[in-house]
N, C-alpha and C positions, 0 to 999 in steps of 0.2 A: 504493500500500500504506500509506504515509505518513499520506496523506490519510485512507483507510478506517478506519485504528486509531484518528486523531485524534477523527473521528465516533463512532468503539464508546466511544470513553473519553469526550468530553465527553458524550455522552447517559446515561453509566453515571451521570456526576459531577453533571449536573443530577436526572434520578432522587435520587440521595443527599444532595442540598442540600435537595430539596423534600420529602424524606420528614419522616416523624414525629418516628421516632427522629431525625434530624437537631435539628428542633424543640425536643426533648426537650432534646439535648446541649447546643444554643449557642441561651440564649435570645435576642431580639430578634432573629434570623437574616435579616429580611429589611430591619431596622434597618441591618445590620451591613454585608450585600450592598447599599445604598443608599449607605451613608457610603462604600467600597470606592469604587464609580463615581465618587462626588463629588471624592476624592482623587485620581481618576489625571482626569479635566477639570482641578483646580485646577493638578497640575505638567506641565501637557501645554502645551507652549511658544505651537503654532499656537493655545488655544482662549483662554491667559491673553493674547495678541494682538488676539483679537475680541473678550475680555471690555475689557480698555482701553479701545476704542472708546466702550464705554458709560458708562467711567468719566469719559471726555473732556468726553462730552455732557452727566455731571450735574452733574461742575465747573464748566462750565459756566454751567448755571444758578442751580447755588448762588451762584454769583460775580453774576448778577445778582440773583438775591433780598436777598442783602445789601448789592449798591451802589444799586439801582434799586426793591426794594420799602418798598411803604408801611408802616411799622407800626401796628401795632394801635392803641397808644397816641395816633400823630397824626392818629387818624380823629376825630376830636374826643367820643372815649371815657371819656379819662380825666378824673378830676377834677383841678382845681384846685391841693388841697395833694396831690394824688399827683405832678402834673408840676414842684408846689417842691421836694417831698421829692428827686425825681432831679435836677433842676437844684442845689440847694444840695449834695448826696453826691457828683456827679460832675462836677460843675461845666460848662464849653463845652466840648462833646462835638463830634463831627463827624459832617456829617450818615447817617453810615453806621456801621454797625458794624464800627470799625476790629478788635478783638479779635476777632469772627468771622472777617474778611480775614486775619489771622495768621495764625489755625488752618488755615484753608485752603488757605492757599498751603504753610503747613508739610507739613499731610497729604499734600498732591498733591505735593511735591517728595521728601517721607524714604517716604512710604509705598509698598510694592510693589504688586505685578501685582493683590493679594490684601486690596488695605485697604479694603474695602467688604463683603466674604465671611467669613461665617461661619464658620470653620474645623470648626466640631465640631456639624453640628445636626443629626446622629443619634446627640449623646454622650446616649443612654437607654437603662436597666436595667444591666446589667453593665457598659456602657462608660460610665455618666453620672459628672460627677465634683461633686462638691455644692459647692466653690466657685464654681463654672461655671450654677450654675443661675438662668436669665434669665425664668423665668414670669411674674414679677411687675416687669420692668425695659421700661421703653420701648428704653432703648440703653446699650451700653457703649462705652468706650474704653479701648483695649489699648496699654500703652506697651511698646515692644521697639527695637529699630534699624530696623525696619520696622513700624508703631504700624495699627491697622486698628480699622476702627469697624464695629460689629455692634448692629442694630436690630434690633427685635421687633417684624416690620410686622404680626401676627394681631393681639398685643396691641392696636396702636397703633390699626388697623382697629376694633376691637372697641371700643374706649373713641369712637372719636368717635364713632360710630354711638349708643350709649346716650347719650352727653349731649350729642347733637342728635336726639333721640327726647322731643316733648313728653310732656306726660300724659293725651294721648290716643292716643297712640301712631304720632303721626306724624313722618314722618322731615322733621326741616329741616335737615337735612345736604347739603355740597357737594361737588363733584368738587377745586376749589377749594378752601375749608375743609380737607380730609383732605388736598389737598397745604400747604395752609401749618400745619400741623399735622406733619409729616414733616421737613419745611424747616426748625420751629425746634429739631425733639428736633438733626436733624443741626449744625444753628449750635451746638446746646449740649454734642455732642459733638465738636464741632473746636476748641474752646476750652479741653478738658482738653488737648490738645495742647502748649498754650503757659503753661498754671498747672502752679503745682506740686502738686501732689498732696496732700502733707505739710503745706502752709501752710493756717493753719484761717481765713481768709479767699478761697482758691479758689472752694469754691461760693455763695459770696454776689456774690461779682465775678461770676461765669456766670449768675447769676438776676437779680442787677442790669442787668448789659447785655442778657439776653433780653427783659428785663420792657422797658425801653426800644424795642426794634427789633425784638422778635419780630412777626410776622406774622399770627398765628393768635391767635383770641379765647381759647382754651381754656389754649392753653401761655402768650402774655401774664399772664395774670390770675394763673396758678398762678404761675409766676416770681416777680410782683410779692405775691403772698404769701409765697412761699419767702423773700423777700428781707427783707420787712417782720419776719417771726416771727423768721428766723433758721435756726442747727443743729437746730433742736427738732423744725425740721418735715421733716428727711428723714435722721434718725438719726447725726447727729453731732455730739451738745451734748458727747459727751467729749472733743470737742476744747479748750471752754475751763472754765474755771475749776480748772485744772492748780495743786497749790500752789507750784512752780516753774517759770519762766517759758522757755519751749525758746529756741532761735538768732533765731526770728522774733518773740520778746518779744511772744508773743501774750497777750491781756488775759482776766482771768478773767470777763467779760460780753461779748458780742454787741453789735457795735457799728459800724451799717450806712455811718460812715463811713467806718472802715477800712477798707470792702469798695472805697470809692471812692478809699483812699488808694493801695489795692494794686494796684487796675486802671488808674489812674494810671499805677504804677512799669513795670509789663509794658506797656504803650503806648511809653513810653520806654523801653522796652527794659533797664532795672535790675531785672527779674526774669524769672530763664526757668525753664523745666524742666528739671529735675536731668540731665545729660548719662548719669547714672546708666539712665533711662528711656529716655528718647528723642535722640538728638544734637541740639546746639544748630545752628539752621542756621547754613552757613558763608554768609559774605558776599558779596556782589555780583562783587567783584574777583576770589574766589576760587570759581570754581564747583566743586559736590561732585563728587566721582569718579563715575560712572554705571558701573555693569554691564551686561552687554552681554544677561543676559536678563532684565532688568526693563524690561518695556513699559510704555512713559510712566511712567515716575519725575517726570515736573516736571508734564505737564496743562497747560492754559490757563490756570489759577489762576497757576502758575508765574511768567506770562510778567507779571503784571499790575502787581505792586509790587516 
């Protein structure tokens, strides 16, 4: 009998979700019924257990992309005074991107079940929230006590495809290319990890060391402009020329040594992210507390520094 009513009423209730008038009432409705499903996968214990698995596998090879891949810059690309400029600004580097290794090991050790996932990508029409809006953004990075990083893989698809499309229209694009093209937006989202946000030297430090060790010809070159121009070039020149000088006595000009001075200090470890954001990781001797439903909280990235 149970069972029979349950049949009369869910077929009554899909009827009345797929109708008009439905339509009519709750706009996006099948936006809405989408993000719904996604939300009970995201806190559904067994599926955030399978999803880990894959998380394992990309830290993985993130972890060797930054200890084992070649950069862009030492395919013997760059010029000259571009490889003095980074040798005199950051001085003897090692052979790896140690600040990408941060980020990642930090991600994979504070980040939960959920630091790769989207939380909101059916926030459209009535649910959309306009600081949230990522049309035009390769990637963000979300600082919380569990920090998660969300790409814009149409975007990111979309753009290499047009500037590996000559001008006759053919495609010199690779399987390759579009993965190290993904590989360095994520290096340059694991790196807000470990900056601080608020310091107007952050993203010069992140475009300096991408332009260095990034991978991919596309995000290289753009880095190493970002880095060269400055705030100017991705909407943060009001961070200097302040008539008062904040905590971090930042200078009223751009000044691509500081960006070496500060990525320096965060190597050594004399600067981190405001505990306000993200917790500062605890140390070696002191391993973090683990909750018992966070699958893989640490990753392989964990195990490595």
């Amino acid at each position: 009998m149970v069972s029979k009513l349950g049949n009369i009423f869910g077929g009554v209730r899909d009827k009345i979700l797929s109708s008009q008038i439905m339509e009519d009432l709750i706009p996006n409705l099948e936006q809405y019924n989408q993000r719904r499903h996604l939300e009970d996968l995201m806190y559904d214990p067994e599926w955030q257990s399978a999803a880990s698995l894959g998380d394992i596998e990309f830290e993985q090879e993130m972890y060797d992309d930054i200890m084992y891949g070649q950069p862009y810059m030492d395919q013997g690309t760059a010029r000259p005074e571009t490889q003095a400029l980074y040798e005199n600004v950051f001085g003897d580097m090692a052979p790896y991107d140690e600040m990408a290794m941060m980020g990642l090991r930090k991600h994979a050790m504070e980040g939960g079940p959920m630091r790769y996932m989207d939380v909101s990508p059916y926030d459209v029409g009535q649910f959309a929230n306009p600081w949230e809006d990522e049309s035009g953004t390769y990637g963000a990075y979300y600082g919380a006590t569990e920090p998660w990083i969300d790409i814009n893989l149409p975007l990111i698809e979309q753009d290499y495809e047009r500037f590996s499309t000559d001008e006759y229209g053919r495609y010199r694009g690779t399987p390759e290319g579009l993965r190290n093209k993904i590989s360095d937006i994520y290096r340059h989202e694991y790196k807000h990890g470990v900056t601080d946000p608020s310091h107007p030297y952050s993203h010069p430090a992140i475009y300096g060391t991408n332009a260095m060790y990034g991978l991919g010809r596309g995000e290289a070159m753009e880095s190493d402009w970002r880095f060269k121009v400055g705030p100017w070039s991705y909407g943060e020149s009001e961070e200097f020329g302040k008539a008062r000088p904040d905590r971090f006595g930042r200078v009223r000009d751009y000044s691509p040594d500081a960006a070496g001075d500060y990525t320096r200090d965060i190597l050594r470890g004399n600067e981190v992210r405001p505990p306000r954001n993200v917790p500062v990781p605890v140390q070696r001797d002191a391993p973090p507390d683990r909750r018992t439903h966070h699958f893989n909280t640490g990753g392989l990235a964990s195990l490595v520094l």
